[in-house]
N, CA, C and O atoms as a DFTB+ gen file, in Angstrom:
452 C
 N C O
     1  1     -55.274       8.110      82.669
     2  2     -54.551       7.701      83.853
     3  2     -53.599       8.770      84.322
     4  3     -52.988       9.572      83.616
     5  1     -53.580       8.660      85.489
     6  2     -51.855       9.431      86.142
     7  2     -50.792       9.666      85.630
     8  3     -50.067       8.782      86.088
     9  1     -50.303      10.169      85.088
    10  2     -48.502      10.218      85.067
    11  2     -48.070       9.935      86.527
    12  3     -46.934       9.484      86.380
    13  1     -48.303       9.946      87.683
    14  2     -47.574       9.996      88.846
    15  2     -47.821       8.717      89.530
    16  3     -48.899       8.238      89.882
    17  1     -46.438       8.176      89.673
    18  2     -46.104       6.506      90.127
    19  2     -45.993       6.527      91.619
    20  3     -45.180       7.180      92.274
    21  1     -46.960       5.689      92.082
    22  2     -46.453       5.670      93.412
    23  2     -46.201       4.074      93.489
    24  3     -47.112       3.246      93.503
    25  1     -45.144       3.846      93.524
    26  2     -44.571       2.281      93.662
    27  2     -44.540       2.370      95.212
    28  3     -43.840       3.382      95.239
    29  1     -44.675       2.199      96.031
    30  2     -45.054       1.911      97.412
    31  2     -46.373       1.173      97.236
    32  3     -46.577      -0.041      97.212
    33  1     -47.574       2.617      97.069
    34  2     -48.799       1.965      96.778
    35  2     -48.887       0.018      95.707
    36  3     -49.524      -1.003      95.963
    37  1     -47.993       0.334      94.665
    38  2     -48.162      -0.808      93.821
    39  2     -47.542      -2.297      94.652
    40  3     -48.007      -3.436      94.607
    41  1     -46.265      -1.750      95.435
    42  2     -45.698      -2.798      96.749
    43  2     -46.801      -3.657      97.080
    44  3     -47.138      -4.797      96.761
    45  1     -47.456      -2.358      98.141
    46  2     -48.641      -2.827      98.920
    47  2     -49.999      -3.922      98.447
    48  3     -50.706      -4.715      99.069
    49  1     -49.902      -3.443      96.912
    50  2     -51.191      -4.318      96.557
    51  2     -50.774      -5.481      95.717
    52  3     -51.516      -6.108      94.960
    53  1     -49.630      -5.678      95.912
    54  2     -48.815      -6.848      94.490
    55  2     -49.581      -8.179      95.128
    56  3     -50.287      -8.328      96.125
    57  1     -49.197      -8.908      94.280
    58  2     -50.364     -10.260      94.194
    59  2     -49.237     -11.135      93.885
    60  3     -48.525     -10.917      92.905
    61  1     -49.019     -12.251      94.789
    62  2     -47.884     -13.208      94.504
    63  2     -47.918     -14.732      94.087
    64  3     -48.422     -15.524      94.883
    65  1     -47.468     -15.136      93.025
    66  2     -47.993     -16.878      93.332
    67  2     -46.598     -17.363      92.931
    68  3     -45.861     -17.052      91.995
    69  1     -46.485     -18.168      93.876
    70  2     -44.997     -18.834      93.682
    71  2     -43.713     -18.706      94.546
    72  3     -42.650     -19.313      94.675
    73  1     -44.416     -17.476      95.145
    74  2     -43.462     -16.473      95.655
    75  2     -44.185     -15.946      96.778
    76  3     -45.375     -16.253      96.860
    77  1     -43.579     -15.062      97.835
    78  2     -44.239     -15.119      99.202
    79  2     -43.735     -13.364      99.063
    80  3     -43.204     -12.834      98.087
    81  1     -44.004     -12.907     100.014
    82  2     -43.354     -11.066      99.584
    83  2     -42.188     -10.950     100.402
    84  3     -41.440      -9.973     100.369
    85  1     -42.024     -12.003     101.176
    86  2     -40.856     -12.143     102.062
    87  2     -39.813     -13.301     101.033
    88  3     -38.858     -13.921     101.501
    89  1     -40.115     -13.356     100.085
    90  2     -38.738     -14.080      99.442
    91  2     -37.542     -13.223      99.003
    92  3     -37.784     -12.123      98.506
    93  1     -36.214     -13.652      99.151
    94  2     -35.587     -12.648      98.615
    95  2     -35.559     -12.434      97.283
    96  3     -35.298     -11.275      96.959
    97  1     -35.789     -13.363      96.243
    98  2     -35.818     -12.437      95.411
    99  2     -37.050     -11.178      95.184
   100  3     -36.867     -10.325      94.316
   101  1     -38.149     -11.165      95.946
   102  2     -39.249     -10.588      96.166
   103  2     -38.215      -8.945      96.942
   104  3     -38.241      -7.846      96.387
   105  1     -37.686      -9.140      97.828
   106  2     -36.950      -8.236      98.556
   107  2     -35.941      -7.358      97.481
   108  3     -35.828      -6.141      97.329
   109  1     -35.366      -8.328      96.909
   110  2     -34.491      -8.063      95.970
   111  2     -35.237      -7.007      94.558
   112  3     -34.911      -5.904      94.119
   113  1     -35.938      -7.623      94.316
   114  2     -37.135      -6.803      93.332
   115  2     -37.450      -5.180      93.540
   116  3     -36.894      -4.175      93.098
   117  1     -38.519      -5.370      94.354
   118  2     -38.345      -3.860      95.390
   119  2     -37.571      -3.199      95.901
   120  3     -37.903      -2.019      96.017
   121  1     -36.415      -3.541      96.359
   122  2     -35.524      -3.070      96.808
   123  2     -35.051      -2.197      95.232
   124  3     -34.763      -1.003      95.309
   125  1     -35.018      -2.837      94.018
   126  2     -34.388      -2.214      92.731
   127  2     -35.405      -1.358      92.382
   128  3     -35.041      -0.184      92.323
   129  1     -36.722      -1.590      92.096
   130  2     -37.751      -0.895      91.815
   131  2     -37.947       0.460      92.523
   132  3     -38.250       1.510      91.957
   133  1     -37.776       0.325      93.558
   134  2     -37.917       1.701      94.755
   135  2     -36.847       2.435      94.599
   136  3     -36.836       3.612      94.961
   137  1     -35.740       1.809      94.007
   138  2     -34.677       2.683      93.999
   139  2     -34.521       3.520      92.111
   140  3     -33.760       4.421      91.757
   141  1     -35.277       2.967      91.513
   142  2     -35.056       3.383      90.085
   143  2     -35.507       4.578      90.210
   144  3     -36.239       5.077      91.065
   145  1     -34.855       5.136      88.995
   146  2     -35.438       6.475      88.615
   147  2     -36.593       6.535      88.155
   148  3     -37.135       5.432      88.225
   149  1     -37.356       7.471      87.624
   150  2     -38.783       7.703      87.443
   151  2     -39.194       6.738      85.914
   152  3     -40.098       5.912      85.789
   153  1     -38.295       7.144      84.995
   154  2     -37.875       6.947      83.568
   155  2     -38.025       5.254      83.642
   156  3     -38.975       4.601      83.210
   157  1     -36.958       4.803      84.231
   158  2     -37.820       3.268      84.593
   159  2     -38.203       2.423      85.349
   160  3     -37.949       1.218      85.344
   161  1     -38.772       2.958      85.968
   162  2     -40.504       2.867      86.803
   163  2     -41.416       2.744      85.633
   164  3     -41.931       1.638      85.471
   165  1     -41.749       3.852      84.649
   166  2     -42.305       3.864      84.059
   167  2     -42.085       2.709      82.872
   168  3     -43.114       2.287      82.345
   169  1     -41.011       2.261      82.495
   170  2     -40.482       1.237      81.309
   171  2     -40.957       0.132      81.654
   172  3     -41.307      -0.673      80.791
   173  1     -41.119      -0.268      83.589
   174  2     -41.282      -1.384      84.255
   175  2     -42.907      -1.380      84.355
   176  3     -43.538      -2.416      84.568
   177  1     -43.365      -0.425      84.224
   178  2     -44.936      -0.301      84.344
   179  2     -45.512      -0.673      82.716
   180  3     -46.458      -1.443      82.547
   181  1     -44.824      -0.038      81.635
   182  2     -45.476      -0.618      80.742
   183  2     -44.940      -2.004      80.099
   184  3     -45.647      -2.790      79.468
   185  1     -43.848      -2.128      80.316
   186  2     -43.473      -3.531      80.088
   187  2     -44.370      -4.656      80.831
   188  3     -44.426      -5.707      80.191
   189  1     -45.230      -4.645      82.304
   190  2     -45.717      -5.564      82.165
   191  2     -47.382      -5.417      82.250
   192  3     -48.192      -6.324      82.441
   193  1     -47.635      -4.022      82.052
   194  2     -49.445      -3.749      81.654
   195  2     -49.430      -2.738      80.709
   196  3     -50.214      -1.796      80.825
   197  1     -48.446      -2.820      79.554
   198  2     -49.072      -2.214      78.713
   199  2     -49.179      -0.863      78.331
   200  3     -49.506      -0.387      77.244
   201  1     -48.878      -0.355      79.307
   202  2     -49.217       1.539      79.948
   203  2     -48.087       2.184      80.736
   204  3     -47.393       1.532      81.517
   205  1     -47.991       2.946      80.604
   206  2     -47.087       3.727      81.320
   207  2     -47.269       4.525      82.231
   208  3     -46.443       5.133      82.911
   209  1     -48.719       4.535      82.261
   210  2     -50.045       5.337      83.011
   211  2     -50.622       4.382      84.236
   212  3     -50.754       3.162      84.337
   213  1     -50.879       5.380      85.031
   214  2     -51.764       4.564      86.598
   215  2     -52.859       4.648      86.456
   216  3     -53.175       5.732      85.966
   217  1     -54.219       3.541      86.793
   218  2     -55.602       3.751      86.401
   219  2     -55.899       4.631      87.459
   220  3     -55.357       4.512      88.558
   221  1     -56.902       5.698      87.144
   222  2     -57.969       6.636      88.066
   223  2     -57.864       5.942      89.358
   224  3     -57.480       6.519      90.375
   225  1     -58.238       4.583      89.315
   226  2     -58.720       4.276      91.051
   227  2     -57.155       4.425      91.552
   228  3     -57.092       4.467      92.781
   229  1     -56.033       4.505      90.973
   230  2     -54.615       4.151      91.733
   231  2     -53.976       2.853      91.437
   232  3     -54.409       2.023      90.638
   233  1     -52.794       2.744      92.228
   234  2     -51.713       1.649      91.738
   235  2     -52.511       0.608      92.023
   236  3     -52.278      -0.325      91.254
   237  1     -53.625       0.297      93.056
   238  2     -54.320      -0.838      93.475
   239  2     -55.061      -1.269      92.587
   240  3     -55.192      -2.493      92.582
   241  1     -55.672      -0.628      91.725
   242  2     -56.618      -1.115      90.724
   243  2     -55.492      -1.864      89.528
   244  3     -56.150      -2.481      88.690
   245  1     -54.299      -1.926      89.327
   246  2     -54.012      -2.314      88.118
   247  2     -54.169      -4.200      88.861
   248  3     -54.451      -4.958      87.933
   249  1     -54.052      -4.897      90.118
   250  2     -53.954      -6.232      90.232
   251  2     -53.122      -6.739      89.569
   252  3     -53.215      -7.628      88.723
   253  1     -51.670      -5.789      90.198
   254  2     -50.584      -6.423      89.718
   255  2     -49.910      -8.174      90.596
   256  3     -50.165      -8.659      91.699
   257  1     -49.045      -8.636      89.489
   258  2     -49.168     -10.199      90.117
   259  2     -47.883     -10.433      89.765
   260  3     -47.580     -10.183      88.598
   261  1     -46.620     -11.074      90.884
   262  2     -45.635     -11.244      90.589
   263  2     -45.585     -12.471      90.395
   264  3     -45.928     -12.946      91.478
   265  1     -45.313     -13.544      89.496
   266  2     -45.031     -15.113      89.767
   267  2     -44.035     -15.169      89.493
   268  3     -43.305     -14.286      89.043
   269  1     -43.736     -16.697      89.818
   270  2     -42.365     -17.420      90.069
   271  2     -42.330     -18.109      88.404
   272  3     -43.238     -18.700      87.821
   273  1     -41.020     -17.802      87.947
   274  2     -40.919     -18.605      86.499
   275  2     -40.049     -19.038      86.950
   276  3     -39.028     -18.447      87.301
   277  1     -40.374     -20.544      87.048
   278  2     -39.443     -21.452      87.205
   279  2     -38.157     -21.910      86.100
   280  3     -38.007     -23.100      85.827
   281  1     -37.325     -20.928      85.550
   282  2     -36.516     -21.142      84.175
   283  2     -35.318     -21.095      84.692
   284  3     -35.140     -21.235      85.902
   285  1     -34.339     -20.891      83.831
   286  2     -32.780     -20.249      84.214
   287  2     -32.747     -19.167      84.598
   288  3     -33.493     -18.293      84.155
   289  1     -31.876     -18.974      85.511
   290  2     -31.885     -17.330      86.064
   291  2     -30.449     -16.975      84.898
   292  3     -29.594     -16.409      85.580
   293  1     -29.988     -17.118      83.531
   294  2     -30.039     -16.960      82.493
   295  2     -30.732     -15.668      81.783
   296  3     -30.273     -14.731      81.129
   297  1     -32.391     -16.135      82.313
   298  2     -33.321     -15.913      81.188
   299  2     -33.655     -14.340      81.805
   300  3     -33.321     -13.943      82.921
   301  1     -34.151     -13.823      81.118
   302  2     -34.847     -12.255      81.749
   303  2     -36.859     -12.152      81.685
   304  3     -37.792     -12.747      81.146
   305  1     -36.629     -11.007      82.610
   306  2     -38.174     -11.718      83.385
   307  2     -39.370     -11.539      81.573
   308  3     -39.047     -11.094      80.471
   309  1     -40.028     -11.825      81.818
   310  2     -40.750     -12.117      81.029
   311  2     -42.850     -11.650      81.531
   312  3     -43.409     -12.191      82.485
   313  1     -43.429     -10.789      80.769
   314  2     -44.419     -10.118      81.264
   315  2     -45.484     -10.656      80.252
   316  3     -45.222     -10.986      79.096
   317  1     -46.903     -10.710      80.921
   318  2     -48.051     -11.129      79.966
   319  2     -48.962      -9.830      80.183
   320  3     -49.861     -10.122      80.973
   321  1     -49.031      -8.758      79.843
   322  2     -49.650      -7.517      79.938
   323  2     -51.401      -7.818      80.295
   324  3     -52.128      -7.364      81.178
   325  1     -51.592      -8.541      79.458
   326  2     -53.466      -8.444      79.484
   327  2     -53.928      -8.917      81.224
   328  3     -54.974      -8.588      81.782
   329  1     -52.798      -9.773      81.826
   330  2     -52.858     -10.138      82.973
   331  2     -52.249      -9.280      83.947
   332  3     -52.480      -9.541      85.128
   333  1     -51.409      -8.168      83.631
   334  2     -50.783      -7.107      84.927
   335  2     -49.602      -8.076      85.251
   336  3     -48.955      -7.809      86.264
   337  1     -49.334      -8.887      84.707
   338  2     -48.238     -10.208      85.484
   339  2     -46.926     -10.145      85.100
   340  3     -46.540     -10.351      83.950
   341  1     -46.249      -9.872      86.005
   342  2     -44.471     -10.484      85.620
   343  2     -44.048     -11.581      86.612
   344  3     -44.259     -11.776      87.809
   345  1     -43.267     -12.314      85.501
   346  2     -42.903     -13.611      85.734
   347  2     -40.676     -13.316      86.357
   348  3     -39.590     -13.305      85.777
   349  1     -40.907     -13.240      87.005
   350  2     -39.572     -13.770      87.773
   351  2     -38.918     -14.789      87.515
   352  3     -39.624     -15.794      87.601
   353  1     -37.590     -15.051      87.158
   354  2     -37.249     -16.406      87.455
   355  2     -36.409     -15.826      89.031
   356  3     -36.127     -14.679      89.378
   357  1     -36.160     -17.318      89.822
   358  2     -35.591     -16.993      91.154
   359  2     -34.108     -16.216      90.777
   360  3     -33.197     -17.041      90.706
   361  1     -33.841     -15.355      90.621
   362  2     -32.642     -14.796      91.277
   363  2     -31.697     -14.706      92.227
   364  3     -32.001     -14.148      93.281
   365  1     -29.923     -15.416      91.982
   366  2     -29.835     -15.297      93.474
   367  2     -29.141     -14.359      94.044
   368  3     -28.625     -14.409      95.161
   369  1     -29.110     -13.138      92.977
   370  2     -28.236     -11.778      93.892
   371  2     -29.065     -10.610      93.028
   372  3     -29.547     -10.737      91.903
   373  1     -29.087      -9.293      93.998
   374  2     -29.941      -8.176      93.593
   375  2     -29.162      -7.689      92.411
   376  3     -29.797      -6.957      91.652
   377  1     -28.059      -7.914      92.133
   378  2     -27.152      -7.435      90.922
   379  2     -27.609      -8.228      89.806
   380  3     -27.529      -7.721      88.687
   381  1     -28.087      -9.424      89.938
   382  2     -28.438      -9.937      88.895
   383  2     -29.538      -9.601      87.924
   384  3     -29.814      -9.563      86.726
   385  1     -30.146      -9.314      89.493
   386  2     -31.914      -9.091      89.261
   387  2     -32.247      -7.830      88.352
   388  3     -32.968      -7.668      87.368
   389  1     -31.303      -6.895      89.201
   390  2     -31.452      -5.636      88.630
   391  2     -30.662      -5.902      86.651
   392  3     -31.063      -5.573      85.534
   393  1     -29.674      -6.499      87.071
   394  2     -28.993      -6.078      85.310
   395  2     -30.300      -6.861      84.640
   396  3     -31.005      -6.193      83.884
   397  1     -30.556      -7.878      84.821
   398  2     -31.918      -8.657      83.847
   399  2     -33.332      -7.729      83.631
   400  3     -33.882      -7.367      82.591
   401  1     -33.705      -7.486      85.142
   402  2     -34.954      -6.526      84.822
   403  2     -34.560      -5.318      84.031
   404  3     -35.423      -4.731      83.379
   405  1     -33.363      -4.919      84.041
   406  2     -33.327      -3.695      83.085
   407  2     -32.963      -4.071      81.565
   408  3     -33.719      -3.313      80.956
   409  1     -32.404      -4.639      80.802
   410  2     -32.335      -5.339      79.809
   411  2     -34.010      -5.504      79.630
   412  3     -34.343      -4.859      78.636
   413  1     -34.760      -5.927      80.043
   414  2     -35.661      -6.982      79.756
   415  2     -36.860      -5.167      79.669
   416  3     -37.569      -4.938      78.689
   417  1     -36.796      -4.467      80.550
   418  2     -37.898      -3.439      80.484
   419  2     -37.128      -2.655      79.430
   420  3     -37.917      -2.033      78.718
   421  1     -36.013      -2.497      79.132
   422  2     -34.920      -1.295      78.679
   423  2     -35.167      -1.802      76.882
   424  3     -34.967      -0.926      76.041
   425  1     -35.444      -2.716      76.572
   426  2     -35.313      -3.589      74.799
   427  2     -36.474      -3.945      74.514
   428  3     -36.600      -4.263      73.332
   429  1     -37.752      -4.048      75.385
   430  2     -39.192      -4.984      75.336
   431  2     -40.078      -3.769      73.962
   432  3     -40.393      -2.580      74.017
   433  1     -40.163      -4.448      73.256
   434  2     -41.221      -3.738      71.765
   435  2     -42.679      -3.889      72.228
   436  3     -43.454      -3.113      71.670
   437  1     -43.064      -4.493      72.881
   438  2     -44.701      -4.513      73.009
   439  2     -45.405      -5.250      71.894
   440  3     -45.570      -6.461      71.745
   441  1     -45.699      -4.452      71.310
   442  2     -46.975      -5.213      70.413
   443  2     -46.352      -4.941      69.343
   444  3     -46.740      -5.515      68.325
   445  1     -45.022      -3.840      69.230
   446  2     -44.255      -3.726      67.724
   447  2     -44.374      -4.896      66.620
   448  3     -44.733      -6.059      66.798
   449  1     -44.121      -4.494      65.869
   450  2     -43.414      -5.414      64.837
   451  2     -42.467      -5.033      64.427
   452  3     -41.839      -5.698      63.603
């Protein structure tokens, strides 16, 4: 795969259920993502597929999928890799969003033990 992230491209092809791309926390999301540094972009890419790498075809081929986790906005987002999927809970300020998604990509072990 790529080393080179194009999160625009990954914007464009995100896959939503629960959630509309016009929700704010959807706004709120991207808005943090587009603004991160490269370092985690990449933490946020393998935290929820696994890889840190872009497939050959591009950001479109991974069928990335944002859903709505309906939990405490408490909780930090939570990713199922084999599916490309991160789970959101609703957020109701980009400060939030951002301190949780980074905790949550910044501590995540993967498959560690």
């Amino acid at each position: 795969g790529s080393p080179e992230l194009d999160m625009h491209a990954l914007q464009r092809s995100t896959q939503y259920d629960g959630y509309a791309k016009t929700d704010l926390t959807i706004r709120y999301f991207w808005d943090v993502v587009l603004g991160f540094p490269l370092d985690l972009q990449k933490k946020l890419l393998h935290f929820t597929t696994g890889s840190d790498r872009v497939p050959v075809g591009g950001m479109a081929d991974l069928n990335f999928k944002i859903s709505k986790n309906e939990t405490s906005t408490n909780w930090l987002p939570v990713a199922h890799t084999c599916f490309n999927q991160l789970c959101l809970p609703p957020y109701k300020s980009k400060k939030d969003l951002k301190q949780k998604l980074i905790i949550g990509i910044s501590n995540s072990e993967g498959f560690g033990l």
